[in-house]
Every structure is written in C-alpha cells, then in structure tokens.
ROROLUM-32392 format. One record per residue: x, y, z of N, C-alpha, C in turn; residue number from 1. Coordinates in nm, 4 decimals. Layout:
<pts>
<pt n_x="X" n_y="Y" n_z="Z" ca_x="X" ca_y="Y" ca_z="Z" c_x="X" c_y="Y" c_z="Z" n="NUM"/>
...
</pts>
This chain:
<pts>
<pt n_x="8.5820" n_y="-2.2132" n_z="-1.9470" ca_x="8.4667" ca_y="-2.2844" ca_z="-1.8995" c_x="8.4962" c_y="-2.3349" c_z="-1.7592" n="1"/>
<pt n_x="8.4000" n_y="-2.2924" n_z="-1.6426" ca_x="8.4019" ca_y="-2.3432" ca_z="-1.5310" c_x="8.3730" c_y="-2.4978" c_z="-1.4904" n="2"/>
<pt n_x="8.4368" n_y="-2.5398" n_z="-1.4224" ca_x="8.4078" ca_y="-2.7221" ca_z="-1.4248" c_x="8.2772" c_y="-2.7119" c_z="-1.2900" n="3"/>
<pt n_x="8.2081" n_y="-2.8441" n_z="-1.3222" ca_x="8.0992" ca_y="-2.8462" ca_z="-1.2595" c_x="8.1418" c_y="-2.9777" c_z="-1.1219" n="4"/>
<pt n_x="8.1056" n_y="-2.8222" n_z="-1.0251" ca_x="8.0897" ca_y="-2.8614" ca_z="-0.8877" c_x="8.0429" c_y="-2.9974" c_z="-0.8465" n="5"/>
<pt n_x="8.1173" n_y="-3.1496" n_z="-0.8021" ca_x="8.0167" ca_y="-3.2575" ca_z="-0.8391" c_x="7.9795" c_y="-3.2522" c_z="-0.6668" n="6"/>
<pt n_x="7.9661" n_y="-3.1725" n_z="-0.6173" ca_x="7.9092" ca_y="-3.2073" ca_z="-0.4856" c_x="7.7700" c_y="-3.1523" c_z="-0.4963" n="7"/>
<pt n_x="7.7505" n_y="-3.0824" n_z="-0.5989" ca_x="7.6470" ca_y="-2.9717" ca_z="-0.6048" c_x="7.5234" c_y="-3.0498" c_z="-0.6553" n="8"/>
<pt n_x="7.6157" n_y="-3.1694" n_z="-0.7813" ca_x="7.5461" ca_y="-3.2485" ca_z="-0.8472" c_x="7.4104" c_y="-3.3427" c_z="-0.8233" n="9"/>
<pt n_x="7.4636" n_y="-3.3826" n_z="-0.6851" ca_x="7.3748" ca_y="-3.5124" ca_z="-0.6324" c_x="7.2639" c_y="-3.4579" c_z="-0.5973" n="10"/>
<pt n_x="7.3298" n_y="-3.3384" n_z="-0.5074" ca_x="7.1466" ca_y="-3.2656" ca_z="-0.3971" c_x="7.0782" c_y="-3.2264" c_z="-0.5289" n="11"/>
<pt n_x="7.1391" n_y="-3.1662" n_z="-0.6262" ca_x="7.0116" ca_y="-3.1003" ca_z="-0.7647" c_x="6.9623" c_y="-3.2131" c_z="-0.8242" n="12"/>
<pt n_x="6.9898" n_y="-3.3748" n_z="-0.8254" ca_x="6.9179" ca_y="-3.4661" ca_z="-0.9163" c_x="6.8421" c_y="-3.5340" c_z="-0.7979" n="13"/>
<pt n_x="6.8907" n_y="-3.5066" n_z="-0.6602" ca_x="6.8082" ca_y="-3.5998" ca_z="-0.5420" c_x="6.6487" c_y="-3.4610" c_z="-0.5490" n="14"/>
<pt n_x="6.6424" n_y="-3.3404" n_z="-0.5640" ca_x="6.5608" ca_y="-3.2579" ca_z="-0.6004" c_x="6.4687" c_y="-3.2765" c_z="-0.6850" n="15"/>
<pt n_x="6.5396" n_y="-3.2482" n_z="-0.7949" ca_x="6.4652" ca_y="-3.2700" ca_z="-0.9460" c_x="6.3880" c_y="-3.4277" c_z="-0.9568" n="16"/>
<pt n_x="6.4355" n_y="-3.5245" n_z="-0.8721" ca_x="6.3689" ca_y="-3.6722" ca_z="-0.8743" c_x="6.2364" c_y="-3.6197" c_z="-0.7869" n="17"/>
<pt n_x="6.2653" n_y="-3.5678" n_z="-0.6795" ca_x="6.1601" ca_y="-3.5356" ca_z="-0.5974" c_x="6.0431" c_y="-3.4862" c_z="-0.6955" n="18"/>
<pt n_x="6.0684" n_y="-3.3632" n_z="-0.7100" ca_x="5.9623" ca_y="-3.2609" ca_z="-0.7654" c_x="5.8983" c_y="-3.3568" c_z="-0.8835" n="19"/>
<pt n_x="5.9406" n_y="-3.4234" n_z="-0.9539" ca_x="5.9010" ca_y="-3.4921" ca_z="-1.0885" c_x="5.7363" c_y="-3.6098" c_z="-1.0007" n="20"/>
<pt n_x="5.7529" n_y="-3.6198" n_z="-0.9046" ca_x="5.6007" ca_y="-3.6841" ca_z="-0.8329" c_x="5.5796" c_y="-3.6128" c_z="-0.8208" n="21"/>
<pt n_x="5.5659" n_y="-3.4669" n_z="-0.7938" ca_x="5.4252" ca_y="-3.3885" ca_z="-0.7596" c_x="5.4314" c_y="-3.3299" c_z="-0.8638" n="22"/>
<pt n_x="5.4347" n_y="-3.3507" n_z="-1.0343" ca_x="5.4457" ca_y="-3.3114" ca_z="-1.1217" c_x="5.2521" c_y="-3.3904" c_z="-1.1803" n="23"/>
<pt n_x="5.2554" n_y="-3.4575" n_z="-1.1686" ca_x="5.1312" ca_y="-3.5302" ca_z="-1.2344" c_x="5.0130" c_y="-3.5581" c_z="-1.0674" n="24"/>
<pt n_x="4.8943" n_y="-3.5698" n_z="-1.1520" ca_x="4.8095" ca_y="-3.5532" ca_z="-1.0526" c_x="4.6791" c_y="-3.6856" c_z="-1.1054" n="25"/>
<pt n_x="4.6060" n_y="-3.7104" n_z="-1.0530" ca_x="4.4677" ca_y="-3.7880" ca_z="-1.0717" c_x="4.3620" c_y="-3.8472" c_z="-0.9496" n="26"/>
<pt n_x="4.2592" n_y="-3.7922" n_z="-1.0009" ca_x="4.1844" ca_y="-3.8806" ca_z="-0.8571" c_x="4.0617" c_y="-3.9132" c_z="-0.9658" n="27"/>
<pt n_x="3.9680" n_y="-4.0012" n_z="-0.9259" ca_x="3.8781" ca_y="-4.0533" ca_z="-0.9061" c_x="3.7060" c_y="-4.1088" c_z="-0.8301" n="28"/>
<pt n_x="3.6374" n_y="-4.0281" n_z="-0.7946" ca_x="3.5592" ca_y="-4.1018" ca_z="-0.7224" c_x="3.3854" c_y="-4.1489" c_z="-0.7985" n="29"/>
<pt n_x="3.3729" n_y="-4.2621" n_z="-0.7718" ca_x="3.1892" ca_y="-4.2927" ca_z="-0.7936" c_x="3.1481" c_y="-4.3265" c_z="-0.6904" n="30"/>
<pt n_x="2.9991" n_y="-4.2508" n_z="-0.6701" ca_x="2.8571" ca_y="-4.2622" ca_z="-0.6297" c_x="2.8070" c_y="-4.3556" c_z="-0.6602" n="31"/>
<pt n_x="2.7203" n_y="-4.4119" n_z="-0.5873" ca_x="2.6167" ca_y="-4.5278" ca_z="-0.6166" c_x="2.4802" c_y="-4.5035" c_z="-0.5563" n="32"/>
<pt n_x="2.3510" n_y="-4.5040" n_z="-0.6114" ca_x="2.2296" ca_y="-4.5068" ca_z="-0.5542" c_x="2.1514" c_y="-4.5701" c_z="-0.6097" n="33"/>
<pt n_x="2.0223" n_y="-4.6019" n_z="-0.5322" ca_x="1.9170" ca_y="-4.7403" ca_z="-0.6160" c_x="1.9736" c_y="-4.8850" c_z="-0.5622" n="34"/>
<pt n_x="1.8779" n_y="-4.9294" n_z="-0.6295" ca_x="1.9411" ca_y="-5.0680" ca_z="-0.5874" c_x="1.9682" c_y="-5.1523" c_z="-0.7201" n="35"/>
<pt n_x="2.0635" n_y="-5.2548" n_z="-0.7228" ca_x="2.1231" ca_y="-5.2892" ca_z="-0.8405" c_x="2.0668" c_y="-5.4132" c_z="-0.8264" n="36"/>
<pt n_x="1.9930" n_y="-5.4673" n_z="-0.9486" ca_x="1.9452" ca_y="-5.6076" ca_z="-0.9554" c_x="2.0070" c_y="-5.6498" c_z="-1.0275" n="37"/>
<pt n_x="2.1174" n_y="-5.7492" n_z="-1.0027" ca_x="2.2570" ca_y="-5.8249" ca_z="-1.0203" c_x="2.1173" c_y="-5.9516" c_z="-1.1377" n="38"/>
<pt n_x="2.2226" n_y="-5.9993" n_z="-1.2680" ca_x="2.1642" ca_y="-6.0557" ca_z="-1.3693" c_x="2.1088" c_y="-6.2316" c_z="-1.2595" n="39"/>
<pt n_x="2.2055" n_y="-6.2926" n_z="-1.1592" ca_x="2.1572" ca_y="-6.4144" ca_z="-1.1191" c_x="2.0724" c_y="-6.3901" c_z="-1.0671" n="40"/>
<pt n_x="2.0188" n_y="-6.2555" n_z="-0.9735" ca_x="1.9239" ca_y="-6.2136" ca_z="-0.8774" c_x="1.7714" c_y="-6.2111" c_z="-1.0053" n="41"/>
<pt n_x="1.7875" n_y="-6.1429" n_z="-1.0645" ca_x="1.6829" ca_y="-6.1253" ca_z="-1.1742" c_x="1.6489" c_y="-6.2082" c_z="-1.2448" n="42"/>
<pt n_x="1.7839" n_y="-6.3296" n_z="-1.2485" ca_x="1.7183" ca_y="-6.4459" ca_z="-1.3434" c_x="1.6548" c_y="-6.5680" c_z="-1.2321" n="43"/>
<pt n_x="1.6523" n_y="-6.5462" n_z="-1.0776" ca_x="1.5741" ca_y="-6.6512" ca_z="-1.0136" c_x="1.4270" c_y="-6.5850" c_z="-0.9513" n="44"/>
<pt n_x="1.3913" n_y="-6.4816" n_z="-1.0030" ca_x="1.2608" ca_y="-6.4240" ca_z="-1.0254" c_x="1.1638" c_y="-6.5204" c_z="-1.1427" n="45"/>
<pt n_x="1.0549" n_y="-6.5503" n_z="-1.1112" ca_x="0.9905" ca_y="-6.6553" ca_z="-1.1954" c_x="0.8501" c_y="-6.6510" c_z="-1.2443" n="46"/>
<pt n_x="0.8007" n_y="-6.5702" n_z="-1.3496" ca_x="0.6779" ca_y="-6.5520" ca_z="-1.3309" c_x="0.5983" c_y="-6.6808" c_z="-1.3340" n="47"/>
<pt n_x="0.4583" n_y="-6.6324" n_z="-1.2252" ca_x="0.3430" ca_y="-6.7604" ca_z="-1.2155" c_x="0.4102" c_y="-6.8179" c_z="-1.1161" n="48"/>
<pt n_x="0.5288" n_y="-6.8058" n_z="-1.0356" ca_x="0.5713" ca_y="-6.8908" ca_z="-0.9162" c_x="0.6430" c_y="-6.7875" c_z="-0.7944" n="49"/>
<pt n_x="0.7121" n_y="-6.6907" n_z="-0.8046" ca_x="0.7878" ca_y="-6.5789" ca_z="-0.7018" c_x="0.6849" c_y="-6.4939" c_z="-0.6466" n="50"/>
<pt n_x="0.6876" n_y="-6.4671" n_z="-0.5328" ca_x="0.5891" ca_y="-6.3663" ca_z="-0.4736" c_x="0.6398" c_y="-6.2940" c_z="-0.4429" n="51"/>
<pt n_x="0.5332" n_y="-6.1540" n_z="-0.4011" ca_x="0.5708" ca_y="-6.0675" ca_z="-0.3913" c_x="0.6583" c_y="-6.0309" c_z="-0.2660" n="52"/>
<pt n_x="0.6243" n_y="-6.1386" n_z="-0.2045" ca_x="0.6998" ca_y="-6.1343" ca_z="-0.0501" c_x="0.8192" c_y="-6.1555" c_z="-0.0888" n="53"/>
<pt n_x="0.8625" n_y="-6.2633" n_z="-0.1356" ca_x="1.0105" ca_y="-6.2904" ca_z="-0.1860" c_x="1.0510" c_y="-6.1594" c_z="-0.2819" n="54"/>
<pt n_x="1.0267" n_y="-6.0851" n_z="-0.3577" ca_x="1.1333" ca_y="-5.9591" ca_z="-0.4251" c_x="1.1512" c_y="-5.8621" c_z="-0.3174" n="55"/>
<pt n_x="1.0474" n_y="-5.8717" n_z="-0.1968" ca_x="1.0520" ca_y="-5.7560" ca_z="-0.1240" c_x="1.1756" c_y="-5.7762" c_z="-0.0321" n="56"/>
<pt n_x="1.1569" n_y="-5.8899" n_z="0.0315" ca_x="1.2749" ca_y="-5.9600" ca_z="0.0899" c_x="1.3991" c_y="-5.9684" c_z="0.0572" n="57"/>
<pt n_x="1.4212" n_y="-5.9745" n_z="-0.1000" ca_x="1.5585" ca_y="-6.0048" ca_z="-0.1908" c_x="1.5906" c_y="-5.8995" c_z="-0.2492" n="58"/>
<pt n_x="1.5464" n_y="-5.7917" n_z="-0.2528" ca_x="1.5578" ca_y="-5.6698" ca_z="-0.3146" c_x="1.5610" c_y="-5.5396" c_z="-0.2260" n="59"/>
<pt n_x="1.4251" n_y="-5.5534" n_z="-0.0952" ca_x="1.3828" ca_y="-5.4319" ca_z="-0.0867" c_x="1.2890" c_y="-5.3177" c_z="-0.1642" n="60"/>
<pt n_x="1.2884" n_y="-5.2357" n_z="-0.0688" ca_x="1.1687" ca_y="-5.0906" ca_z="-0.1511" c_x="1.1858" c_y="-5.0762" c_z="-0.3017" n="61"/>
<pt n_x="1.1604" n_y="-5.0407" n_z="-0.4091" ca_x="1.1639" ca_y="-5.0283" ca_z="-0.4824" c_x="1.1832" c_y="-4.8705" c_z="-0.5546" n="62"/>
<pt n_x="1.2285" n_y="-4.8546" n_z="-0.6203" ca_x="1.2272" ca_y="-4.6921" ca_z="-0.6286" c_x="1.1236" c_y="-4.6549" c_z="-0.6487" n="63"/>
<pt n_x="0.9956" n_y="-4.6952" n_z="-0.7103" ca_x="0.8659" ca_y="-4.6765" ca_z="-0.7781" c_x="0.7913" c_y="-4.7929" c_z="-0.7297" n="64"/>
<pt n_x="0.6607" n_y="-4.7584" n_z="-0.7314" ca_x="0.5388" ca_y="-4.8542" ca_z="-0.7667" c_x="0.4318" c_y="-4.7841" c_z="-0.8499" n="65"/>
<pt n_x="0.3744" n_y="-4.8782" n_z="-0.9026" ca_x="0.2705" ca_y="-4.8125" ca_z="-0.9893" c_x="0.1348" c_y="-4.9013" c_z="-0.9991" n="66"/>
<pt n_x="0.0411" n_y="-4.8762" n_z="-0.9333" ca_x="-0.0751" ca_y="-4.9688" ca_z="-0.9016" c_x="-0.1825" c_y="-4.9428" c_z="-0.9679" n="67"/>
<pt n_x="-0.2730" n_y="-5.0521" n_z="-1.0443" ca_x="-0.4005" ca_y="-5.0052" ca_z="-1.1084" c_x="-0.4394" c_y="-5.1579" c_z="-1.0655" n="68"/>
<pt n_x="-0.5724" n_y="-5.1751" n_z="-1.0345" ca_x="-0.6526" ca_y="-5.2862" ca_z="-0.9588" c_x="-0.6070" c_y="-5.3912" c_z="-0.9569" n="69"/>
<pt n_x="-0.6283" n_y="-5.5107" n_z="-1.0003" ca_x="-0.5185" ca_y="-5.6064" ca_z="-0.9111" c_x="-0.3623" c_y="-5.6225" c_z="-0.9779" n="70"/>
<pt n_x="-0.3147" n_y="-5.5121" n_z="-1.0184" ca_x="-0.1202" ca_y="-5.5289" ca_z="-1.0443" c_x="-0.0839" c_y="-5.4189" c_z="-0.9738" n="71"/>
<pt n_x="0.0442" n_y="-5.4577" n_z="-1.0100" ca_x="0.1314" ca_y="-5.3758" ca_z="-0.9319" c_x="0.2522" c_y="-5.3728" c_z="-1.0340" n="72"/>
<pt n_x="0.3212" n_y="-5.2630" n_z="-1.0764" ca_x="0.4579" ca_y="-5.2832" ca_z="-1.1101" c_x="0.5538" c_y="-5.2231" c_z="-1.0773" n="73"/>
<pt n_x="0.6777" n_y="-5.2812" n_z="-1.0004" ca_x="0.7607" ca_y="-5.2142" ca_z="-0.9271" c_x="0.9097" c_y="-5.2124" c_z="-1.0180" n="74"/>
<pt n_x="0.9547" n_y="-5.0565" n_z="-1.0017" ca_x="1.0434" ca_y="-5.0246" ca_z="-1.1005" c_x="1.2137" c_y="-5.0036" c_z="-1.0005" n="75"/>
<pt n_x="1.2782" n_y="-5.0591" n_z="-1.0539" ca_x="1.4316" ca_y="-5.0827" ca_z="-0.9754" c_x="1.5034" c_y="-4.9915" c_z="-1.0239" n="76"/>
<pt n_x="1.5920" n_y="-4.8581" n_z="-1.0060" ca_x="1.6548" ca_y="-4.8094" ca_z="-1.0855" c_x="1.7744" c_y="-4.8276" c_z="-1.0202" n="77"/>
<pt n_x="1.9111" n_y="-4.8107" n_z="-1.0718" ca_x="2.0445" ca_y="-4.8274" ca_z="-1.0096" c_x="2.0856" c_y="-4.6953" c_z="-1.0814" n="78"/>
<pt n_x="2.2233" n_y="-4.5905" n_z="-1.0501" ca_x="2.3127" ca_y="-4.5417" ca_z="-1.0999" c_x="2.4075" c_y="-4.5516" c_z="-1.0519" n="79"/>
<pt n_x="2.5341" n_y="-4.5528" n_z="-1.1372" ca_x="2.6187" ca_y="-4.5385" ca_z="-1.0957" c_x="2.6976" c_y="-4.4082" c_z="-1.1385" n="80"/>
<pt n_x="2.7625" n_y="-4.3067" n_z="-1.0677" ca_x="2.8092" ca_y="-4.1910" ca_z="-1.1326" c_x="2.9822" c_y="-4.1648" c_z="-1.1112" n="81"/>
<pt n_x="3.0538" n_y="-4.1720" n_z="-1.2231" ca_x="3.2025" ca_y="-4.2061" ca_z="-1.1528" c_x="3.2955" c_y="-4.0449" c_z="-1.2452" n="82"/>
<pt n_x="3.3185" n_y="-3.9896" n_z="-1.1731" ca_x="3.4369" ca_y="-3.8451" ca_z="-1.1772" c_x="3.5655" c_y="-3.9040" c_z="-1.1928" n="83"/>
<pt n_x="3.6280" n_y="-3.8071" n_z="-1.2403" ca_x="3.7737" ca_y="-3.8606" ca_z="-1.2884" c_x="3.8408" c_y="-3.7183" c_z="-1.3584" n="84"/>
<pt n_x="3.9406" n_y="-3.6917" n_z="-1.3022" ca_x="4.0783" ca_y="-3.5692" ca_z="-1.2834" c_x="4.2105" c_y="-3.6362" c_z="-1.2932" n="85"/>
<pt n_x="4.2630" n_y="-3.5196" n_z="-1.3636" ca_x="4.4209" ca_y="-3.5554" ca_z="-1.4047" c_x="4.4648" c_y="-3.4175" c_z="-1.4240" n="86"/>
<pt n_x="4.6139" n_y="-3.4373" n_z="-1.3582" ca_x="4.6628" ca_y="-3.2907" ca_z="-1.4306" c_x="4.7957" c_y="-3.3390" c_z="-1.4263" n="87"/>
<pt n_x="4.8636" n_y="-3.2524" n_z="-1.5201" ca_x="5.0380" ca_y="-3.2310" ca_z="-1.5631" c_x="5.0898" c_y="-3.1080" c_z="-1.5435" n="88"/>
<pt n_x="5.1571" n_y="-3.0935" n_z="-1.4275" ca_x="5.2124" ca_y="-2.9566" ca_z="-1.3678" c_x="5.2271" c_y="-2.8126" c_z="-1.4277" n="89"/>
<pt n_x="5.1132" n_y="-2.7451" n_z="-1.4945" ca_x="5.1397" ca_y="-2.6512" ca_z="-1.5868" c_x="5.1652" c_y="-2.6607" c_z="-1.7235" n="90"/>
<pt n_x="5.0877" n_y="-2.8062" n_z="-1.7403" ca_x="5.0962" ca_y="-2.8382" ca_z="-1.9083" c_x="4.9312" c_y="-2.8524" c_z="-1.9857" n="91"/>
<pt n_x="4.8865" n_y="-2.9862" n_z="-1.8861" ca_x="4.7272" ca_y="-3.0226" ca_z="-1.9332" c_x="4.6545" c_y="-3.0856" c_z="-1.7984" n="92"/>
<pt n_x="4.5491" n_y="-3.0312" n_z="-1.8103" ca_x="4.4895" ca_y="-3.0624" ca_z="-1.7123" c_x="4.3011" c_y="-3.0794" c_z="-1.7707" n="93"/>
<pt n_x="4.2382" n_y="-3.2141" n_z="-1.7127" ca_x="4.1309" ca_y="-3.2837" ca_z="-1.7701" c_x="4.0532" c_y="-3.2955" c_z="-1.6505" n="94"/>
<pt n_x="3.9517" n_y="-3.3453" n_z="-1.6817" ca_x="3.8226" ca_y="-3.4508" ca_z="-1.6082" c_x="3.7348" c_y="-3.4899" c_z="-1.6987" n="95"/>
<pt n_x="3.6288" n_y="-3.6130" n_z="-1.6641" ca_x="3.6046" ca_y="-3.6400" ca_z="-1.7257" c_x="3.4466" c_y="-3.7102" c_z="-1.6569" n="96"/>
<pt n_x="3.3252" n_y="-3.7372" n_z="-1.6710" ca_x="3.2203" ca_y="-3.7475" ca_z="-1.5784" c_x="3.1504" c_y="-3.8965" c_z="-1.6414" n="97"/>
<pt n_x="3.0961" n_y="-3.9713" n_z="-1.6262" ca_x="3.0749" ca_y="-4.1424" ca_z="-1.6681" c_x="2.9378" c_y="-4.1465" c_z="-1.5673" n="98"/>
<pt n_x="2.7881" n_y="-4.1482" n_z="-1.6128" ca_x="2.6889" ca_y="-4.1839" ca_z="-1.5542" c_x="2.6631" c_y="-4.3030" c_z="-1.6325" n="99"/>
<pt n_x="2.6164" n_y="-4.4154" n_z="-1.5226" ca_x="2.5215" ca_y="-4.5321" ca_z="-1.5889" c_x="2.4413" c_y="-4.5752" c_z="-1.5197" n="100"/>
<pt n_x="2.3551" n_y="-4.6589" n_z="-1.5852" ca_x="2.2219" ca_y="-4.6499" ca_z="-1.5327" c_x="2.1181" c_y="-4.7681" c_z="-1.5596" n="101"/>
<pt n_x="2.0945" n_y="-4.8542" n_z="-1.4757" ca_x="2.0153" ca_y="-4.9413" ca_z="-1.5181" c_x="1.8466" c_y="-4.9836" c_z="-1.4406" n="102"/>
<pt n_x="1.7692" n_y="-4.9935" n_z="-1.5193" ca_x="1.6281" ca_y="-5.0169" ca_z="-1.4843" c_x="1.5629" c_y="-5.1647" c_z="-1.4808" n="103"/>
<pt n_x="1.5195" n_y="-5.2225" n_z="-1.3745" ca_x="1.4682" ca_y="-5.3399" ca_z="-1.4095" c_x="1.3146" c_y="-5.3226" c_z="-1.2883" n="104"/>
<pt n_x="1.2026" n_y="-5.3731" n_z="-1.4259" ca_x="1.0521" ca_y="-5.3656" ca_z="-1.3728" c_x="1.0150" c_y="-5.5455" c_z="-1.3558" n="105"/>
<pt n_x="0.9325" n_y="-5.4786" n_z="-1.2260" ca_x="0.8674" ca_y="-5.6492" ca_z="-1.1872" c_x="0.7368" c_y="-5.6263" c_z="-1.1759" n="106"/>
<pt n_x="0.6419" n_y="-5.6806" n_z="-1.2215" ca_x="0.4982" ca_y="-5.6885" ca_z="-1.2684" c_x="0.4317" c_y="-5.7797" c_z="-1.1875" n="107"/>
<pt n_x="0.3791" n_y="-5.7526" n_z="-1.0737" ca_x="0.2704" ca_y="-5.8508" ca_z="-0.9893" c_x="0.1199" c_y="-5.8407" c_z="-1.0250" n="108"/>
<pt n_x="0.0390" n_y="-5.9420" n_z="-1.0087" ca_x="-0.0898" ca_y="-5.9636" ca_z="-1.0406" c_x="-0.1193" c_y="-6.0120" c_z="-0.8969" n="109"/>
<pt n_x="-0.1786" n_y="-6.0198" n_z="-0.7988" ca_x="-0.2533" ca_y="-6.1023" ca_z="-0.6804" c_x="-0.1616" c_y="-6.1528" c_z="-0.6012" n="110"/>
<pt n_x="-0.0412" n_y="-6.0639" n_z="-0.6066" ca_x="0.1056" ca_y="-6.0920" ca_z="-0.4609" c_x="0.1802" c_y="-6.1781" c_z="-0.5306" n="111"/>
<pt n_x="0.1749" n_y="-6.2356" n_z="-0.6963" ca_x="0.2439" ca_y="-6.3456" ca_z="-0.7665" c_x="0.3256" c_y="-6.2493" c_z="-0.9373" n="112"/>
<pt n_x="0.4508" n_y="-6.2859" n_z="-0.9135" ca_x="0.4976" ca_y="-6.2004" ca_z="-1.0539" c_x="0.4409" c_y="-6.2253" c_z="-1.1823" n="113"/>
<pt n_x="0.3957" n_y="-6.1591" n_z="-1.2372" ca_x="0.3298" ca_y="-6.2201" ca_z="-1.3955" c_x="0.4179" c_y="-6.1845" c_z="-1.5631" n="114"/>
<pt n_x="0.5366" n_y="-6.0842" n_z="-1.4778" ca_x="0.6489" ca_y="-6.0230" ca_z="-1.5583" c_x="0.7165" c_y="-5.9653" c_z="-1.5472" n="115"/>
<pt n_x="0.8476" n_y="-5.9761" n_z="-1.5868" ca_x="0.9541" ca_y="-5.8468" ca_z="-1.5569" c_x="1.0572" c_y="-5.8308" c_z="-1.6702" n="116"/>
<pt n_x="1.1263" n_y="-5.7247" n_z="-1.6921" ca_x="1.1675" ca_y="-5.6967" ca_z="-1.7834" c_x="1.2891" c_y="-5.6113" c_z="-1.7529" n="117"/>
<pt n_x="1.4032" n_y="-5.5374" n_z="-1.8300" ca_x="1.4829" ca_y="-5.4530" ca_z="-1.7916" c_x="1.4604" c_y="-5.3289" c_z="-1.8801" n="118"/>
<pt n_x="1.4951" n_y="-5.2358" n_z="-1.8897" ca_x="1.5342" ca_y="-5.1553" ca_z="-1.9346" c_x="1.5845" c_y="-5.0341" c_z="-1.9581" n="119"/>
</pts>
C-alpha cells in the first residue's frame, strides 16, 4: 500500500470545500401590481362621512369603476406573484409559483361612501 502524499492533501480538501458552494442553488423573485389597501387605510374609510375626494387622494385610480345613476363603486385589486427555484448539483432540482390576491370595493352615493367591503 502506497502512503498518501500529505502535500497533495490540503489543495484536494481546499477544492472539494470550494466546489461544495456551487453545489446548491436558489433564487427567488415577486411582482407586485394594483394597489394594496393596507387594513388601517381601509379601516379610516367611513361610510356617511369620507368622500370621494379623500379615497382618490389616499388611494388613487382604482382598478375598476362601475357607475349606475347616482353610485359609483370602485374596485381595488392588489397581487402579489412570488417564484421560487432551488437546485442540488445533479440530484433535485424544484420551483415553486405563490399568487395572492386581494380585493377591496368602495361604494359612493353623491361623492360620499355609503359602503365598502373586501373580498
């Protein structure tokens, strides 16, 4: 049996440490579109007292409107869409895709909110 070279030793484990990080992999990214009506934002909306000037102001455009004689109801949608990858150097390799999604409607009568709701 040949004895093992210990000079040989160090450079093959300073190697093998190396390669073992580019052994595993992962990334991540989410999208965002719409506008997100945050729960304090939605809970100082007030029907019979908030106007319509104030959601337009505190919110912005709305994704929707929907008008029949004196209402209006304007529909908020948010998504969020988040990707996600992993791999193990020639073993397993994944992704994985996560949409969510939230809706919140505000109901004007005569430029004054008369209701809103989420869903």
């Amino acid at each position: 049996m040949r004895p093992i070279k210990r000079h040989l030793v160090a450079p093959f484990l300073v190697i093998l440490a190396s390669l073992s990080g580019c052994l595993i992999t992962g990334s991540s990214s989410t999208t965002h579109s719409g506008v997100r009506v945050d729960q304090s934002t939605f809970n100082q909306i007030i029907p019979d007292s908030t106007t319509i000037g104030w959601v337009q102001a505190t919110l912005g455009d709305p994704t929707s409107k929907t008008t029949t004689d004196n209402d209006q109801v304007w529909k908020y949608v948010y998504t969020e869409h988040t990707d996600s990858s992993g791999a193990v150097f020639l073993i397993f390799g994944g992704s994985s895709s996560n949409e969510r999604s939230e809706t919140s409607f505000i109901e004007f009568k005569d430029g004054v909110v008369v209701n809103k709701w989420k869903g």
